[in-house]
N, CA, C and O of each residue as an XYZ file, in Angstrom:
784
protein
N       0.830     -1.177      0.000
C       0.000      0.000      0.000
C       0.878      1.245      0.000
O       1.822      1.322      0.786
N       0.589      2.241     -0.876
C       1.316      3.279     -0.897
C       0.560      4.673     -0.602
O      -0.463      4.923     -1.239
N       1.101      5.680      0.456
C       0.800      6.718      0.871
C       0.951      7.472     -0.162
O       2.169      7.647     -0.173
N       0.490      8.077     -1.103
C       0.476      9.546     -2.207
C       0.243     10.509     -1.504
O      -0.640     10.518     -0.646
N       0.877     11.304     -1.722
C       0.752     12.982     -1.370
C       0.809     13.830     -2.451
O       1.586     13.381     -3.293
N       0.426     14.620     -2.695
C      -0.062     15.867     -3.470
C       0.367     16.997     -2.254
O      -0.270     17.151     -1.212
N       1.635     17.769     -2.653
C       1.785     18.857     -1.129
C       0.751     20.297     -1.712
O       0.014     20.643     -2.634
N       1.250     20.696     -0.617
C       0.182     22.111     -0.832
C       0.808     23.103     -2.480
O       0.288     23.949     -3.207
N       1.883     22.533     -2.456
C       2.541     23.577     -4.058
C       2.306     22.522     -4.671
O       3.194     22.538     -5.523
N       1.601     21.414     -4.869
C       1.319     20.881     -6.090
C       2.194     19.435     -6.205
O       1.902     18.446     -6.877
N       3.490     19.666     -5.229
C       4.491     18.666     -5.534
C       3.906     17.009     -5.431
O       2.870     17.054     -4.768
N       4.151     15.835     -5.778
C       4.005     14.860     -5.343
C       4.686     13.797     -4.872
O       5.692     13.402     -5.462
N       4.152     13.104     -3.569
C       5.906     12.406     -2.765
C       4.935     11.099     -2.397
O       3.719     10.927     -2.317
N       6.131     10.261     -2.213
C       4.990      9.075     -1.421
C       5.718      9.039     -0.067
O       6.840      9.508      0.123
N       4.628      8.174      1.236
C       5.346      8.050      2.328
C       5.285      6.321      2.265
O       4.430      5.682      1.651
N       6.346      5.781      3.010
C       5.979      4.330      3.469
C       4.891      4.087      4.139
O       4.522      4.942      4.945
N       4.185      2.973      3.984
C       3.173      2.508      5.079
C       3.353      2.243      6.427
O       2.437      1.983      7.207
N       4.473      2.305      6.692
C       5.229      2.423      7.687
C       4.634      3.860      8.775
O       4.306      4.015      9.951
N       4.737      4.556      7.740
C       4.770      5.999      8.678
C       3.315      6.239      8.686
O       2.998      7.354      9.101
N       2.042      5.200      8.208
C       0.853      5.082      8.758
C       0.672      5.262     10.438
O       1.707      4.965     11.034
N      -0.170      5.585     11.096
C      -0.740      6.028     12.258
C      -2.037      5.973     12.450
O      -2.648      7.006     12.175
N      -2.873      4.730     12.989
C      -4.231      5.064     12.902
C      -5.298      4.235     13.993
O      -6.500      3.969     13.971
N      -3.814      3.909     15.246
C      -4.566      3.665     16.251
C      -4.434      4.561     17.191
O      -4.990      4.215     18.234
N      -3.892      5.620     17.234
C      -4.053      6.318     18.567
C      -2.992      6.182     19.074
O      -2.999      6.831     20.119
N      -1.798      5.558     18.883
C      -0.379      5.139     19.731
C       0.794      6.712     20.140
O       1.410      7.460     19.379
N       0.685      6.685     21.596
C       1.783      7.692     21.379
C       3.051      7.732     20.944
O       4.019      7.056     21.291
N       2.919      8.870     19.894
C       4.392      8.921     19.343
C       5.789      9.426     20.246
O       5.781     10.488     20.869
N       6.718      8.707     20.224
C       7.942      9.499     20.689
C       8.686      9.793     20.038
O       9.360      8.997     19.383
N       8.797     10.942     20.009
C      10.715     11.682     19.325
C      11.719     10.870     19.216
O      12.034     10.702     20.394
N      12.319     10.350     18.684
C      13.833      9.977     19.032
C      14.364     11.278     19.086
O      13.796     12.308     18.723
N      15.910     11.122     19.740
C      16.649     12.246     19.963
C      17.299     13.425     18.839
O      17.919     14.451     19.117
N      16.967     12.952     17.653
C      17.837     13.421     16.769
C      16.442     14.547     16.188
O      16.631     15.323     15.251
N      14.944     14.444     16.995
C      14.300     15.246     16.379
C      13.787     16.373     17.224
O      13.211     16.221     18.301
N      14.135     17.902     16.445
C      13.921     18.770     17.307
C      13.053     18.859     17.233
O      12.938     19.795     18.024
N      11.769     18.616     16.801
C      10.160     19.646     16.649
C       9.138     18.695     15.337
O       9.630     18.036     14.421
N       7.911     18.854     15.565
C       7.337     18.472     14.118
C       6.618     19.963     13.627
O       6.156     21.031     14.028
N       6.913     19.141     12.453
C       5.519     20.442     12.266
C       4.427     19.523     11.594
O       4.512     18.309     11.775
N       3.136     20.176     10.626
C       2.132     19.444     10.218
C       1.569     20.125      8.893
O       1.757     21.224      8.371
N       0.856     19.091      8.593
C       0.037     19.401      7.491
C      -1.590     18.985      7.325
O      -1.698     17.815      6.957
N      -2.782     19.623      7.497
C      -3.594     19.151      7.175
C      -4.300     18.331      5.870
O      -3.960     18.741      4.760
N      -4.984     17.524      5.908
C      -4.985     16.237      4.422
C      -6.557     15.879      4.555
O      -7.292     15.426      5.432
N      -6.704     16.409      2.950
C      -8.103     15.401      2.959
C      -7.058     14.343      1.975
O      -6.152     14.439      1.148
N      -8.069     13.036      2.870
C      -7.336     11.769      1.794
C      -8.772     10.833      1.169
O      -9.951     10.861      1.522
N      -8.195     10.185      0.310
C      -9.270      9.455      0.043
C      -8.604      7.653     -0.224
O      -7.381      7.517     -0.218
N      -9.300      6.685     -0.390
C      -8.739      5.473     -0.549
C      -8.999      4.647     -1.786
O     -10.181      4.537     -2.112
N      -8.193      4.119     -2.440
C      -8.297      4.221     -3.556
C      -8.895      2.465     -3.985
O      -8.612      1.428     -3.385
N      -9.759      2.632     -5.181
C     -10.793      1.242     -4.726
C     -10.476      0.625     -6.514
O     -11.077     -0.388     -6.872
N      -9.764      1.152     -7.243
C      -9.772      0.758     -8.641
C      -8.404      1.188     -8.777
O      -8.014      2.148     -8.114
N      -7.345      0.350     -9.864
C      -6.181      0.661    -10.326
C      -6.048      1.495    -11.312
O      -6.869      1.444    -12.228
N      -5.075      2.366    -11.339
C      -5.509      2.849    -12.833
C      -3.469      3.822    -12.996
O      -2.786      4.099    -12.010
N      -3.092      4.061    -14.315
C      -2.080      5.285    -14.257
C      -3.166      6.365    -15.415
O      -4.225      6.191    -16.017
N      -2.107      7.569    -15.255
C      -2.559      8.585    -16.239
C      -4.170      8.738    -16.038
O      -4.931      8.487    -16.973
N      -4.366      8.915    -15.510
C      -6.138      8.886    -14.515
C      -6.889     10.198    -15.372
O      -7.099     11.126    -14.592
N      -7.189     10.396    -16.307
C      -8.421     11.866    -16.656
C      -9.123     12.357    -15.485
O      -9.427     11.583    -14.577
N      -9.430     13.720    -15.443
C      -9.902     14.411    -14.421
C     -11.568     14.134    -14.298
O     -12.371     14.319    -13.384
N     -11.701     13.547    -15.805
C     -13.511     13.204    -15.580
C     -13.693     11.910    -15.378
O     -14.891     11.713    -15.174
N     -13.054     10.901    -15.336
C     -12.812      9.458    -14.825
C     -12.509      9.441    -13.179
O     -13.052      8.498    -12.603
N     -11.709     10.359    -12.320
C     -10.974     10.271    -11.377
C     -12.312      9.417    -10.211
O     -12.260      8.325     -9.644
N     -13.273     10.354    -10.216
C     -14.384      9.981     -9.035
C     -14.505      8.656     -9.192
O     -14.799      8.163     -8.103
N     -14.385      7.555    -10.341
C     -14.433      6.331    -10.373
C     -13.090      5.207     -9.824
O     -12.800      4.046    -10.112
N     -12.540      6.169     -8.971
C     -11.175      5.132     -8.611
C     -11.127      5.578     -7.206
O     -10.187      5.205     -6.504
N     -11.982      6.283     -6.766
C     -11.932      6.043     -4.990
C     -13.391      6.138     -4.215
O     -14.254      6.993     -4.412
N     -13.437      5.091     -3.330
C     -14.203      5.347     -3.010
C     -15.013      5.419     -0.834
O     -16.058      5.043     -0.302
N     -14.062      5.934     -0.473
C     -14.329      6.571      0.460
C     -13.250      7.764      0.894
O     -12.143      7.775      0.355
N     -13.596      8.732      1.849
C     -12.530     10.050      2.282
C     -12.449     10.448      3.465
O     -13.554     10.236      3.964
N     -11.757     10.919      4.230
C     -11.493     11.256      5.868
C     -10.484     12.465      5.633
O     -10.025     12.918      4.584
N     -10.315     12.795      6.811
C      -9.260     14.220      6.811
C      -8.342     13.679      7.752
O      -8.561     12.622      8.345
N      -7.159     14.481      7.930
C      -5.822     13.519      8.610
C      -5.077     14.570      9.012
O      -5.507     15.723      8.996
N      -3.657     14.173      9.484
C      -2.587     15.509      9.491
C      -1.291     14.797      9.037
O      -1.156     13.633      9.413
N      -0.363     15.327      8.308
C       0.797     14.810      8.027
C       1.551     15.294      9.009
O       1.350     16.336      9.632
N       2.434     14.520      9.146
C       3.577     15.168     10.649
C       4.811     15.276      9.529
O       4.798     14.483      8.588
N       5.651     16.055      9.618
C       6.782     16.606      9.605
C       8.133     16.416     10.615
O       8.135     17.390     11.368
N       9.189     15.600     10.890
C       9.693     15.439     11.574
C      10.999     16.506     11.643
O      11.998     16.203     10.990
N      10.997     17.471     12.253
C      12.130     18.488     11.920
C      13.554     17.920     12.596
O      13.716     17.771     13.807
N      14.654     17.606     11.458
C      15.652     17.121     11.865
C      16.338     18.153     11.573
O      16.387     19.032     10.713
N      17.319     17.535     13.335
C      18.581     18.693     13.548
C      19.948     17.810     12.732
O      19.899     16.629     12.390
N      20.841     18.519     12.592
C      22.116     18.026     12.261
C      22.806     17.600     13.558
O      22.793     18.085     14.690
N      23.514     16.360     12.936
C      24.899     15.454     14.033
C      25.480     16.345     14.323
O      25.475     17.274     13.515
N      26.153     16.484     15.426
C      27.463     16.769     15.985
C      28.259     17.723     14.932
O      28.377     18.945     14.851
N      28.660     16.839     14.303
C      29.702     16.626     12.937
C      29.345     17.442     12.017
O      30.138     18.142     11.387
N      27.977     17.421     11.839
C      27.245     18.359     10.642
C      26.918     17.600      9.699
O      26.087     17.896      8.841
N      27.653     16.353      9.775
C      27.043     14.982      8.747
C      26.710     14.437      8.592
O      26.713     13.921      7.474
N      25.887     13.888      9.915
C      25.181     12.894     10.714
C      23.866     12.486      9.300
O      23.517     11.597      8.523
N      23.573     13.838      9.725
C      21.903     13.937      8.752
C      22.124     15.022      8.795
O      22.775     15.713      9.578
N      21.291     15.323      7.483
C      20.854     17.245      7.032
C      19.732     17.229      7.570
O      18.761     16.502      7.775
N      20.342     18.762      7.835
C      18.962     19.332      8.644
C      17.964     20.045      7.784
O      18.379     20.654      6.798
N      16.340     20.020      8.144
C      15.432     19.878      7.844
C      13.917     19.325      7.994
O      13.720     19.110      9.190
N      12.879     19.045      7.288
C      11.836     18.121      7.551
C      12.275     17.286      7.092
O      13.282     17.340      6.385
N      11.395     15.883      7.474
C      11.962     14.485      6.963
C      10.267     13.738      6.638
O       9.439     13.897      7.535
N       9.977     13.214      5.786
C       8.154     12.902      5.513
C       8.737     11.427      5.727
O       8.086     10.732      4.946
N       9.341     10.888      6.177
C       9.494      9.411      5.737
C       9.573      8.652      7.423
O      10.371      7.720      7.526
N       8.889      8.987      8.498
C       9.212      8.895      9.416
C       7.807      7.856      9.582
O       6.783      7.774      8.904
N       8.338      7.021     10.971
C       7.097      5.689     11.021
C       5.958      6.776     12.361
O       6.495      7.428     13.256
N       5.138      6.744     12.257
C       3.998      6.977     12.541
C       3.915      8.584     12.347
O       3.769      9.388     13.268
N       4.047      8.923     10.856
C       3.668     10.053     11.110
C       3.123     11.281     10.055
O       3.282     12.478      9.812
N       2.042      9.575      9.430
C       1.098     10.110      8.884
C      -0.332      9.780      9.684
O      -0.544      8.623     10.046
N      -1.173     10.694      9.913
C      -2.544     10.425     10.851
C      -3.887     10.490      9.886
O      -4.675     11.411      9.677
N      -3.830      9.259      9.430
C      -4.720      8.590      8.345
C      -5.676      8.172      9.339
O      -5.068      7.259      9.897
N      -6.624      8.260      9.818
C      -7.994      7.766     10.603
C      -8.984      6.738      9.797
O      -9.831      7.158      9.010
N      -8.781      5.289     10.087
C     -10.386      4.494     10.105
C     -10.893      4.854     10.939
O     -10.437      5.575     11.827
N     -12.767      4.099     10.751
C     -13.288      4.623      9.272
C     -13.254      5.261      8.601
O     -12.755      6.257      9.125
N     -13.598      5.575      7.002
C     -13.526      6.188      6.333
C     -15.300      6.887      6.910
O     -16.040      6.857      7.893
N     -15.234      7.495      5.426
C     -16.926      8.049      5.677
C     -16.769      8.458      3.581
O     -15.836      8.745      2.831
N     -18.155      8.261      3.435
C     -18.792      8.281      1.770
C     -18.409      9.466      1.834
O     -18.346     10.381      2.655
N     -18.010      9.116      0.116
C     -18.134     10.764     -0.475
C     -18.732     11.785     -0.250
O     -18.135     12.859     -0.167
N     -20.374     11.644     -0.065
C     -21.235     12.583      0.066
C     -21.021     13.290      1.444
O     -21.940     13.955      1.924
N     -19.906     13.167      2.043
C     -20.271     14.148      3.476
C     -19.574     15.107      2.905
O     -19.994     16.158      3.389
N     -18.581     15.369      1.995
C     -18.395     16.457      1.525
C     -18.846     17.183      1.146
O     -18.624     18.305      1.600
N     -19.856     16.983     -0.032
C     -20.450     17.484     -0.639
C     -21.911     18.267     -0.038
O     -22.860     18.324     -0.820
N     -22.040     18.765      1.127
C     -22.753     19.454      2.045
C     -22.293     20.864      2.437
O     -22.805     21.962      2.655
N     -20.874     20.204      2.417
C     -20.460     22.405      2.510
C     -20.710     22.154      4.288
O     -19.871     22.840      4.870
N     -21.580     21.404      5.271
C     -21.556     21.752      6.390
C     -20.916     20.739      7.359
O     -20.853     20.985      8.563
N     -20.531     19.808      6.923
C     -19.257     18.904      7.811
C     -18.233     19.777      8.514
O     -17.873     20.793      7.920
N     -17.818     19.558      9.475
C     -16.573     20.280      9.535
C     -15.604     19.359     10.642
O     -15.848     18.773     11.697
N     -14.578     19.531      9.941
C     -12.901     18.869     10.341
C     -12.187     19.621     11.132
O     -11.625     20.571     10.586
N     -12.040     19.486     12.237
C     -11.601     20.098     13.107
C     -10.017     19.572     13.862
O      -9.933     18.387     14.186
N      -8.996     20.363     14.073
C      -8.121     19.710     14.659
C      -7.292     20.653     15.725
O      -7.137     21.859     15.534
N      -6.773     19.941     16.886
C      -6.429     20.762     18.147
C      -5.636     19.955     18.819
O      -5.780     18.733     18.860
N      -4.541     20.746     19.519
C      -3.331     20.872     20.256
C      -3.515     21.319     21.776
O      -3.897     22.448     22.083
N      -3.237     20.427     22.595
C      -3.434     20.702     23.488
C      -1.740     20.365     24.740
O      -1.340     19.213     24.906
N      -1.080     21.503     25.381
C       0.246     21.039     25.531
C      -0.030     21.160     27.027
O      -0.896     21.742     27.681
N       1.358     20.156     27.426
C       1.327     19.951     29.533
C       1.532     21.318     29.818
O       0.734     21.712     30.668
N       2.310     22.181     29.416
C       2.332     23.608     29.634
C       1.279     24.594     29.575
O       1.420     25.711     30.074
N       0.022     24.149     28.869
C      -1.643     24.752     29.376
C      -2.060     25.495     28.076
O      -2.896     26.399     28.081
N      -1.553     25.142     27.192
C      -1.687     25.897     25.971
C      -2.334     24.648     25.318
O      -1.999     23.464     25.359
N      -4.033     25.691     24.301
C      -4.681     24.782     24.238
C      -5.176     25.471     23.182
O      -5.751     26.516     23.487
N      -5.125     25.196     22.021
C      -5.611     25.525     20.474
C      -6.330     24.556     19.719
O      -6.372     23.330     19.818
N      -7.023     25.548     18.756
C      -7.381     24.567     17.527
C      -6.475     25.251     16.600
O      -6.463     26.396     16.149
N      -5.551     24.001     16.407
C      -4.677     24.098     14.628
C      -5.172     24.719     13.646
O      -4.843     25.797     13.153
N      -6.427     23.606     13.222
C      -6.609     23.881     11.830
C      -8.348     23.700     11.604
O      -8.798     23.026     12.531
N      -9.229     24.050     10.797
C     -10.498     23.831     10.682
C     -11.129     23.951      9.430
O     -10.689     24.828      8.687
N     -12.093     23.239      9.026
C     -12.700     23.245      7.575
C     -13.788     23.056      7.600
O     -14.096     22.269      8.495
N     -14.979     23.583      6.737
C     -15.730     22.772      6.056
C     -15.712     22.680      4.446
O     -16.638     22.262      3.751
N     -14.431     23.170      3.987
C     -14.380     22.987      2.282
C     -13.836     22.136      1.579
O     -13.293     22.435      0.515
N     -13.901     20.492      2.215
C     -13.016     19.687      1.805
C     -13.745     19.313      0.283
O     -14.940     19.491      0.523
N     -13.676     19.048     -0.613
C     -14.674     18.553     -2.085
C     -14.076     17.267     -2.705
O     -12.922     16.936     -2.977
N     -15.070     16.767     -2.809
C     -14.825     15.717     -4.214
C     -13.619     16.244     -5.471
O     -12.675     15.657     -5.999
N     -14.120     17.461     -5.602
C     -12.983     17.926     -6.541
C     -11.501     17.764     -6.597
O     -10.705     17.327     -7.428
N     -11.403     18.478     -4.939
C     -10.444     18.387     -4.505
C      -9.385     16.881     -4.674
O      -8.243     16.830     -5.131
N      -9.825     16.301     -4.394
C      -9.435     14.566     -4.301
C      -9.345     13.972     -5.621
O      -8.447     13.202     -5.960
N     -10.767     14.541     -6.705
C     -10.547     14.338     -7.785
C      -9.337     14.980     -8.193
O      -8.341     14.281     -8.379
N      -9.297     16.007     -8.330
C      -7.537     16.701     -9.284
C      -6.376     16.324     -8.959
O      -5.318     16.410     -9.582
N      -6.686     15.758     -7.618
C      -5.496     15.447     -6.855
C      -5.036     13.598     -7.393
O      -3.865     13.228     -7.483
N      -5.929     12.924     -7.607
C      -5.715     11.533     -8.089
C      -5.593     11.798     -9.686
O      -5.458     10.798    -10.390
N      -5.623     12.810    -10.181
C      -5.262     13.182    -11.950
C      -4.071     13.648    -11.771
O      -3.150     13.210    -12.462
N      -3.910     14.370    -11.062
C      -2.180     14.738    -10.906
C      -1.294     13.570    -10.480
O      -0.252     13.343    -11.095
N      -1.735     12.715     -9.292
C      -0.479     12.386     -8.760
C      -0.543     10.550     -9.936
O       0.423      9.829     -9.689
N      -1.145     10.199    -10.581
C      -1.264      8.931    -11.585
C      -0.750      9.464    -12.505
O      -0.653      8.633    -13.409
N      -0.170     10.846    -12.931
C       0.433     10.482    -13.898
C       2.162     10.774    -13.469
O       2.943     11.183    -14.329
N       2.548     10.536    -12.224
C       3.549     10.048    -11.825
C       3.775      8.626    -11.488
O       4.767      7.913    -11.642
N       2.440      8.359    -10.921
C       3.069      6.831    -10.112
C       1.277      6.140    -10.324
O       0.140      6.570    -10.132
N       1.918      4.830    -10.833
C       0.768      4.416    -10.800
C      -0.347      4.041     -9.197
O       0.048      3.769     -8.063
N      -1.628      4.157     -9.657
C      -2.475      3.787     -8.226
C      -2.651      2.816     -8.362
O      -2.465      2.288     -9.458
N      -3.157      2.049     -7.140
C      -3.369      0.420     -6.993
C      -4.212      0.309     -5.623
O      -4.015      0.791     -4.507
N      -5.301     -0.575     -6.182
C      -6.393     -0.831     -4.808
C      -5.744     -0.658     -3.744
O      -4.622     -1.087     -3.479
N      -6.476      0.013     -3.070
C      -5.832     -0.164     -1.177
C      -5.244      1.258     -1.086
O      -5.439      1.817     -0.006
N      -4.646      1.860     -1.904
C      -3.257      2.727     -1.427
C      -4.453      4.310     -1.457
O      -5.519      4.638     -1.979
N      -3.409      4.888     -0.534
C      -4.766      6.661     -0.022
C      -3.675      7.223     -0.814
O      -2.480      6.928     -0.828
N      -4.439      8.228     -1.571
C      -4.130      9.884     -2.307
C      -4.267     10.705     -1.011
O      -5.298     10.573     -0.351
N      -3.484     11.381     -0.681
C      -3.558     12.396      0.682
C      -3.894     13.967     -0.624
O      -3.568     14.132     -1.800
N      -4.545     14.686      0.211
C      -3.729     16.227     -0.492
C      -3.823     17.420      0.869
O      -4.518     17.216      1.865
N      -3.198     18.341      0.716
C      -2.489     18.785      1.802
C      -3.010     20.081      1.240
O      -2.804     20.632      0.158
N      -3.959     20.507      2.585
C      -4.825     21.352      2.763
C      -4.164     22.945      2.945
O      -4.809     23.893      2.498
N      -2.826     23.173      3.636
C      -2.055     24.195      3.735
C      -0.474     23.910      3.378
O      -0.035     22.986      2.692
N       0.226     24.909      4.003
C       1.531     24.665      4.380
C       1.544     23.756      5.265
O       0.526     23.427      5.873
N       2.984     23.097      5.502
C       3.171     22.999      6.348
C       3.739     24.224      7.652
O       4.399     25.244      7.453
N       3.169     23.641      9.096
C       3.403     24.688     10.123
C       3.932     24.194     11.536
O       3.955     22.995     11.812
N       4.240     24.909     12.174
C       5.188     24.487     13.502
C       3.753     24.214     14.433
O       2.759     24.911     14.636
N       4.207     22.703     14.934
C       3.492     21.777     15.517
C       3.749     22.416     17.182
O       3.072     23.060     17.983
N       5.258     21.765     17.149
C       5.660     21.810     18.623
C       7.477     21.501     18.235
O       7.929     21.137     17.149
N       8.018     21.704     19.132
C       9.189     22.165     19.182
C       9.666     21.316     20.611
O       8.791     21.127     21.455
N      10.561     20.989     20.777
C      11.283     20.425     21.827
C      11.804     21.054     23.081
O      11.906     20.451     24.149
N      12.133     22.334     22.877
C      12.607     23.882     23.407
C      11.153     23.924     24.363
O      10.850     23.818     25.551
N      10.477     24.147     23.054
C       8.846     24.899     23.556
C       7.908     24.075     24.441
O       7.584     24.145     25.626
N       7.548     23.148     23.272
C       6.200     22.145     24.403
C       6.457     20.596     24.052
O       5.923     20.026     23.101
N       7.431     19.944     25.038
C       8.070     18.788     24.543
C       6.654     17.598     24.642
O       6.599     16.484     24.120
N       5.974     18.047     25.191
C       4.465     17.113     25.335
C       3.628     17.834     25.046
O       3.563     19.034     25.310
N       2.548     16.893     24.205
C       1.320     17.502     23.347
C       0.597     16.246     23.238
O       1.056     15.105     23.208
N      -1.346     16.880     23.149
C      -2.113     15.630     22.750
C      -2.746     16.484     21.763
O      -3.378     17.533     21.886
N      -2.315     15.540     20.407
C      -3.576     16.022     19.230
C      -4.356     15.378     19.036
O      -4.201     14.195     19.338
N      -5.114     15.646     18.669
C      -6.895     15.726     18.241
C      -7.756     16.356     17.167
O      -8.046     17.524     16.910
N      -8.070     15.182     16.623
C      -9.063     15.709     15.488
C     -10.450     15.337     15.374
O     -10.691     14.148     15.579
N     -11.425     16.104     15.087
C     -12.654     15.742     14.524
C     -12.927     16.014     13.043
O     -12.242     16.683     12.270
N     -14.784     14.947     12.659
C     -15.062     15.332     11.830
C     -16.445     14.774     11.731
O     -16.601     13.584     12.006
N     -17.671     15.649     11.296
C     -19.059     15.285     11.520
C     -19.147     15.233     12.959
O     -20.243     15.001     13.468
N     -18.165     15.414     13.650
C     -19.012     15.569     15.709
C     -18.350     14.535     15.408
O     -19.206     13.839     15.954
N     -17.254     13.413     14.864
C     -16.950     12.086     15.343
C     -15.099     12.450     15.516
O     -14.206     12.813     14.751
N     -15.198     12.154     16.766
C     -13.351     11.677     16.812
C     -12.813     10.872     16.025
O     -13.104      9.681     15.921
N     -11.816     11.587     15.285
C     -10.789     10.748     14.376
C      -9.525     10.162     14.966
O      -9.203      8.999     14.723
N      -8.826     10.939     15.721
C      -7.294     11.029     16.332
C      -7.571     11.235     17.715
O      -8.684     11.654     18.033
N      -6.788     11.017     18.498
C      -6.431     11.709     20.109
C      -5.555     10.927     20.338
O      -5.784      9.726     20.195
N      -4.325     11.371     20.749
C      -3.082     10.515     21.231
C      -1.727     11.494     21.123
O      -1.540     12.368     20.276
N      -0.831     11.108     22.218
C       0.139     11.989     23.021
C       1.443     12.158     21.706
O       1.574     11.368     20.771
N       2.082     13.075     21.892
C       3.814     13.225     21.498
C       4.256     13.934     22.522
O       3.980     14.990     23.091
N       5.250     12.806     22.627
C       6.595     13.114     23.851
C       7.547     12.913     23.275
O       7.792     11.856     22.694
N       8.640     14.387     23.347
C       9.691     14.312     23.049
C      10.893     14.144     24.161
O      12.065     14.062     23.796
């Protein structure tokens, strides 16, 4: 099964299934990571194979959608400076937040769903991230026409697309413990800790 991404500039990357997340498990930092940041994702799951996908065919190759967050693992540099380059890293194991169940197409298509997601840190700081109700069919559609004619799709595997930038999650300095949380339709998707 392969993770597709579509980033917010259009780019397209895959993650391992590896870096799936979708029981709730708290994540820990290893040491080499200073901070995440995130990305909000409508994804959808893909139910027919296909490459080079047309934009008026696309709705026929998935068929359910949820909203998620991509994590960003911000790596510092070794000692040395050679260890690893510093930067984000997308290839990290739990840290894409893909939520079962899915839910039908049609909750999109209401305009009044809304996806909600929030940060809550041991230091008392307590936000909502990110929020929607404009996720579309469209959306998911253009996004499975773009990213097939890089890599082919295959039953099973989610098209993510990435709702903003990415943005500073939490930081190691700042709030080394955090519980995120997401909704959508009034139903919990996510809740579960990062300790760095």
């Amino acid at each position: 099964m392969n993770i597709i991404v579509q980033t917010y500039d259009g780019q397209v990357q895959c993650r391992p299934d590896t870096s799936w997340e979708r029981e709730d498990k708290t994540l820990y930092a290893p040491d080499f990571v200073s901070g995440y940041g995130y990305a909000p994702v409508l994804f959808a799951r893909i139910c027919k194979a296909g490459k080079c996908i047309g934009g008026k065919f696309a709705g026929r190759y998935y068929d359910a959608v949820n909203y998620g967050l991509l994590l960003y693992a911000a790596i510092q540099a070794g000692p040395d400076g050679n260890t690893m380059p510093a930067g984000y890293s997308t290839v990290m194991d739990h840290t894409s937040v893909l939520p079962f169940p899915m839910y039908d197409k049609v909750t999109l298509e209401s305009g009044e769903n809304r996806f909600s997601a929030g940060l809550t840190c041991k230091a008392g700081r307590k936000e909502e991230i990110y929020s929607t109700t404009e996720g579309s069919c469209r959306m998911i559609e253009s996004a499975i026409e773009n990213v097939s004619r890089f890599v082919s799709v295959r039953i099973g595997d989610i098209v993510a697309v990435e709702l903003a930038p990415v943005g500073q999650l939490m930081t190691r300095d700042g709030n080394p413990e955090c519980r995120l949380s997401g909704t959508f339709c009034g139903n919990r998707l996510f809740d579960f800790d990062i300790i760095m």
